[in-house]
C-alpha positions as CSV (number, residue, x, y, z in Angstrom):
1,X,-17.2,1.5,14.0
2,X,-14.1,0.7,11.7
3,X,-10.9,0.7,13.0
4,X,-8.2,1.6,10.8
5,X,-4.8,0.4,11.1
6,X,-2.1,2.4,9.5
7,X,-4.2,5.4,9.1
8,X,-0.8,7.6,8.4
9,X,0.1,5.4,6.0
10,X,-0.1,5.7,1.5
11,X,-3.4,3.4,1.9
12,X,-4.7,4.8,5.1
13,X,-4.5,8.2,3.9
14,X,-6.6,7.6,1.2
15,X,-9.1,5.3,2.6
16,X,-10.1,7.3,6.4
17,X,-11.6,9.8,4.4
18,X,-13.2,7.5,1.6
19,X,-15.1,5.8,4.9
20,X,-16.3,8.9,6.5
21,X,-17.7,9.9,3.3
22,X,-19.4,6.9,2.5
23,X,-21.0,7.6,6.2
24,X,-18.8,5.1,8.4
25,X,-17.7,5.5,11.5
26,X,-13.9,5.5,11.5
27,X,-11.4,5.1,14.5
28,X,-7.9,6.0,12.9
29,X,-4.8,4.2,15.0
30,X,-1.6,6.0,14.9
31,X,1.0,6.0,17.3
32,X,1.3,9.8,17.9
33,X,-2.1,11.2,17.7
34,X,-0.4,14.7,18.3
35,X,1.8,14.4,15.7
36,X,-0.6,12.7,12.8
37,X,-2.3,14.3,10.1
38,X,-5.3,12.6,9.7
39,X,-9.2,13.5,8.7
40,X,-10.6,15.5,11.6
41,X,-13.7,13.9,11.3
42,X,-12.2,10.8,12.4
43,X,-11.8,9.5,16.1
44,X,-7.8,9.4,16.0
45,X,-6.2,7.1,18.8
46,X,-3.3,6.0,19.8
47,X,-1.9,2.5,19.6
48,X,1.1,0.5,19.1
49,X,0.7,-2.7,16.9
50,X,3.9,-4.1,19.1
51,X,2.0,-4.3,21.9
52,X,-1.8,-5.4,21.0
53,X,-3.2,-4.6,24.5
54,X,-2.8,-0.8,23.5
55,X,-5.0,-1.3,20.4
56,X,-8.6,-0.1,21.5
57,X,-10.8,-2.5,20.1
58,X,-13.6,-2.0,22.4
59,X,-16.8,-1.6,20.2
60,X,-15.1,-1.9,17.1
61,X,-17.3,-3.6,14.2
62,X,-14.4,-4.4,11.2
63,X,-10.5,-3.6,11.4
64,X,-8.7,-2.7,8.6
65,X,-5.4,-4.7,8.7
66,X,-2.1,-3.0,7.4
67,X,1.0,-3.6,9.2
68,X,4.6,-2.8,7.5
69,X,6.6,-5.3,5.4
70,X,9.4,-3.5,6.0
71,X,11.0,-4.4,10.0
72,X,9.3,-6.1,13.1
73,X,7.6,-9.1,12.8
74,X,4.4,-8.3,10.7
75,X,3.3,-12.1,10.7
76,X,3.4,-12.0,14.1
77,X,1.9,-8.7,14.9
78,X,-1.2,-9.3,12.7
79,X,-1.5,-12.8,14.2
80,X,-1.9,-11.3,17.5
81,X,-4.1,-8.3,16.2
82,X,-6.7,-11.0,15.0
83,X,-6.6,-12.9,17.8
84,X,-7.2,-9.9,20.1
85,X,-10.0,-8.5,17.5
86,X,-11.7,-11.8,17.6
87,X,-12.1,-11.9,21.4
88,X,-13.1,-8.3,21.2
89,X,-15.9,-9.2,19.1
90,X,-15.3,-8.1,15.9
91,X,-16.6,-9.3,13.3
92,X,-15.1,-8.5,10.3
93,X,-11.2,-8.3,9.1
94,X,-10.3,-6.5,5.9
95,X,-6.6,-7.3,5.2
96,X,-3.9,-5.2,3.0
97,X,-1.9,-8.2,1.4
98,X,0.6,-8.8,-1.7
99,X,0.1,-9.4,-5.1
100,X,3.3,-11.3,-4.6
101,X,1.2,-14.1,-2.2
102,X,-1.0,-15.1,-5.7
103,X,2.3,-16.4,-7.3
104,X,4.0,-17.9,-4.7
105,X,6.8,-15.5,-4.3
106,X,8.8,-16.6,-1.0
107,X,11.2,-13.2,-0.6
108,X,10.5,-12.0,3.2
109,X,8.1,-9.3,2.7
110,X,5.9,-11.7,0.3
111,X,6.6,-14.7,3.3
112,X,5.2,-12.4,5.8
113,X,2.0,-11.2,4.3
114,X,1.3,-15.2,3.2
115,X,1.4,-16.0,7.2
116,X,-0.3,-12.6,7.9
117,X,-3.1,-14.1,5.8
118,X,-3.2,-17.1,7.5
119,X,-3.7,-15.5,10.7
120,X,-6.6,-13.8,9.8
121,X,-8.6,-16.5,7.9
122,X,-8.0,-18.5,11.2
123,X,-9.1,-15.9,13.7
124,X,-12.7,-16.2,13.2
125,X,-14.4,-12.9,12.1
126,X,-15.3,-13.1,8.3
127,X,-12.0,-11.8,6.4
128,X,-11.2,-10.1,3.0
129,X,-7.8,-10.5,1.1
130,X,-6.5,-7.2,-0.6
131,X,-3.4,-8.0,-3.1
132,X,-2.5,-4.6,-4.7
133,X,0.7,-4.9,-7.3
134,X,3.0,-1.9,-6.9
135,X,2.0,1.1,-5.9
136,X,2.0,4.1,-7.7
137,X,2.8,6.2,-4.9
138,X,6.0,4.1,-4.7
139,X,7.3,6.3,-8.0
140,X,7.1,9.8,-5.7
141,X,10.8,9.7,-5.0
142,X,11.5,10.2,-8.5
143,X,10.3,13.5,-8.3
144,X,13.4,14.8,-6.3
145,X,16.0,13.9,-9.5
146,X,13.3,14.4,-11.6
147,X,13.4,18.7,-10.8
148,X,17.2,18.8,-9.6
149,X,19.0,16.6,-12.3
150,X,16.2,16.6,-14.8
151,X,16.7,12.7,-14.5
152,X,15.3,9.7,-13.0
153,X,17.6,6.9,-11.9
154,X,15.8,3.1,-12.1
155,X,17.8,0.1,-11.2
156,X,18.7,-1.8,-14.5
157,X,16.0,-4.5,-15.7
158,X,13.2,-3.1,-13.9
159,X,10.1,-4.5,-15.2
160,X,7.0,-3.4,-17.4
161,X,4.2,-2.7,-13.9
162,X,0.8,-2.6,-14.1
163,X,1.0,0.0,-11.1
164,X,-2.1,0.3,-8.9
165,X,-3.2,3.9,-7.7
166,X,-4.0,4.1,-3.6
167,X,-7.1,5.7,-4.1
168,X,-8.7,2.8,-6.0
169,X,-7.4,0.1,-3.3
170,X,-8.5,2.4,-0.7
171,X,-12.3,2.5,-2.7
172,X,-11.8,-1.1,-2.8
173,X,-11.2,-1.5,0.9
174,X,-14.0,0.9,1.5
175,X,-16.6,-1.3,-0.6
176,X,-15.1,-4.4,1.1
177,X,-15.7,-2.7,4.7
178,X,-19.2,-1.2,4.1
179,X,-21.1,-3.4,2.3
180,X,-22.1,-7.2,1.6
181,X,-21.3,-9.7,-0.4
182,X,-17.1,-9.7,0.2
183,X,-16.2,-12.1,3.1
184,X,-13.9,-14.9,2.3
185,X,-13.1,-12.9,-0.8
186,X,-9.7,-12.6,-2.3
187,X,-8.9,-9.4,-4.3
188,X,-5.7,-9.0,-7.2
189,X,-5.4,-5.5,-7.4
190,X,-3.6,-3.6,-10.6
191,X,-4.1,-0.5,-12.3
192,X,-5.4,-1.0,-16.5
193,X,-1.9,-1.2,-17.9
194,X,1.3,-2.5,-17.8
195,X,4.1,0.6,-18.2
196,X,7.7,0.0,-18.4
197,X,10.1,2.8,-16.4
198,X,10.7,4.4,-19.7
199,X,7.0,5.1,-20.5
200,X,6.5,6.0,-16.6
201,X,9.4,8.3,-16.5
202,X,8.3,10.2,-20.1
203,X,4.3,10.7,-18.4
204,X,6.1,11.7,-15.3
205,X,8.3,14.3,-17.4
206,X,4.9,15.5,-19.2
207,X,3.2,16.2,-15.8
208,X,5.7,18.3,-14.7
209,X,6.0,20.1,-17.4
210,X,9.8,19.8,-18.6
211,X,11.6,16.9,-20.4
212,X,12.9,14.3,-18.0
213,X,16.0,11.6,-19.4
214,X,15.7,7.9,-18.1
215,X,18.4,6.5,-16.9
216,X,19.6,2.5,-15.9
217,X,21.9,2.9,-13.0
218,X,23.5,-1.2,-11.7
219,X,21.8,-2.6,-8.4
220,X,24.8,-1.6,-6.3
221,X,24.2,2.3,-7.3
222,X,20.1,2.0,-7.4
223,X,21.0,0.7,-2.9
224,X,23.6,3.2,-2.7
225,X,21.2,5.7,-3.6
226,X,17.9,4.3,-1.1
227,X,20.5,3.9,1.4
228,X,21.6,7.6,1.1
229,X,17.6,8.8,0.8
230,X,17.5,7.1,4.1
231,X,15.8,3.7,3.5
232,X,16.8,1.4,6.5
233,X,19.3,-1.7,5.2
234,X,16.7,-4.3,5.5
235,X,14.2,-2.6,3.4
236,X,16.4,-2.3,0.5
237,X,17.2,-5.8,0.7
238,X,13.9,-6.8,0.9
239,X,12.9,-4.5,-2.3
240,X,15.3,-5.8,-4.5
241,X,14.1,-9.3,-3.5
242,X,10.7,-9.0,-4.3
243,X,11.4,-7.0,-7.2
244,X,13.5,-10.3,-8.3
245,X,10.6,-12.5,-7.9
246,X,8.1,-10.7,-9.3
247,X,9.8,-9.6,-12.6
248,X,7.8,-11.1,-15.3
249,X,4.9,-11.0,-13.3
250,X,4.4,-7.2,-12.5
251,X,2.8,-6.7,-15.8
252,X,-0.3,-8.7,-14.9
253,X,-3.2,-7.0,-15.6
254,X,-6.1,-7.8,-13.7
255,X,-9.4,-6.3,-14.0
256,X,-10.7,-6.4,-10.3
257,X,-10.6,-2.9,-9.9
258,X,-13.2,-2.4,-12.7
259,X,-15.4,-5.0,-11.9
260,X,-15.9,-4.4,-8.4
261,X,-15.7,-0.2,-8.7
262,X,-18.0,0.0,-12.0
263,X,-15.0,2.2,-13.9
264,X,-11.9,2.3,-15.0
265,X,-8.8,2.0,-12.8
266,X,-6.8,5.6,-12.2
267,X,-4.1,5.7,-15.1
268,X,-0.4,6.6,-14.2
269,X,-1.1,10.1,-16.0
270,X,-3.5,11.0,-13.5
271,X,-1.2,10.0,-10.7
272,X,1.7,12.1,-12.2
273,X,-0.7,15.2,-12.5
274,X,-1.1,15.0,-9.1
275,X,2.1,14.3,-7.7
276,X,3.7,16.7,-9.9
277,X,1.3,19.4,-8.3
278,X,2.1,22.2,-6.3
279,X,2.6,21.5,-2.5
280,X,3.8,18.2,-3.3
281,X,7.8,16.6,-2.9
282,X,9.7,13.1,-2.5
283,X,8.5,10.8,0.1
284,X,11.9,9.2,0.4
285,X,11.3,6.3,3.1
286,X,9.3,3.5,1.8
């Protein structure tokens, strides 16, 4: 049985139902089963990561580990979730880092996942590393401006990103958590190429279908705007502070994906087909 932390989440999405089809057993923690859309082949539960003692761990084999950067204390929350999945037996934690830990950033969200880390390589089980760059996913609020201004606003001097699609750090995790040959392994994760906004925002405009301008907008008017989209105070902070550190390094290209999945990583143009698809709208809250 693998229990899957954040199963509601960008990564959890994608990876419940890349383990049930690779023939695992998944237990799928969310917090309101009622209200959670997850794979019904999965065995949804309900858990809070705030209080450990309501995780069900009770023949559990592997855990995958995803907590929120983003408010609580995720250092502390994983700690104790390793500690508890140790004594419950488990034997194997598969953890959803930072590429931001492999170059020493110290902003807060980078600082957390660094002691996260720690926690689990100290539990006990065997452990796996995941550092994905950014995310994709992370480019879906554009598509609100996108179709009602036939703009996208980007903060100014956002860097070239060698963004990382879910589903291939999801078939990463899946490989990680169903086969040999990956404890005490640490994984960078990227997509093939580095893009800058500009070349995002013009594949972006081709997937939906209508030209889109790109437009630099100064850091107080890039919050202003996350505030009003309603991203809580601390999570903007903690954005533009990681975005800080990593400039320069976002645009690492590393080829971990390919050699561990046998093909190529899933391009930007296939992301923005998909978002731009029917059924499909901003995801406002990080």
């Amino acid at each position: 049985m693998i229990l899957v932390l954040g199963a509601t989440g960008k990564v959890g999405r994608a990876l419940v139902p890349a383990l049930l089809d690779a023939g695992a057993p998944v237990r799928a923690l969310t917090r309101d089963p009622a209200r959670a859309r997850i794979d019904p082949r999965a065995e949804v539960v309900r858990g809070d990561l705030d209080d450990v003692d309501s995780v069900p761990l009770s023949g559990v084999s592997r855990v995958f580990v995803l907590t929120s950067g983003h408010g609580g204390d995720l250092a502390a929350r994983e700690t104790a979730l390793a500690g508890a999945a140790a004594r419950a037996g488990v034997t194997h934690l598969v953890k959803l880092s930072t590429a931001g830990v492999h170059f020493g950033q110290t902003d807060p969200i980078t600082r957390a996942h660094a002691r996260g880390e720690r926690a689990i390589r100290e539990a006990g089980p065997a452990w796996t590393i995941l550092r994905p760059g950014a995310f994709m996913d992370n480019r879906r609020f554009w598509l609100h401006t996108a179709r009602t201004d036939g703009a996208v606003y980007v903060p100014e001097g956002d860097p070239a990103s060698a963004l990382v699609h879910v589903r291939d750090i999801a078939a990463v995790a899946t490989l990680a958590l169903t086969t040999p040959g990956h404890e005490r392994a640490t994984y960078e994760l990227t997509g093939g190429e580095a893009l800058t906004p500009a070349q995002q925002v013009a594949i972006l405009g081709a997937a939906l279908g209508r030209p889109v301008r790109y437009v630099e907008e100064p850091e107080p008017a890039a919050r202003a705007r996350l505030l009003a989209l309603g991203w809580p105070a601390d999570a903007v902070d903690g954005a533009f502070e990681l975005k800080r550190q990593s400039a320069g390094r976002e645009d690492v290209v590393f080829d971990t994906v390919e050699r561990l999945l046998g093909r190529k990583p899933l391009t930007f143009a296939q992301w923005a087909r998909e978002a731009a698809g029917p059924g499909t709208g901003p995801r406002p809250r990080p």
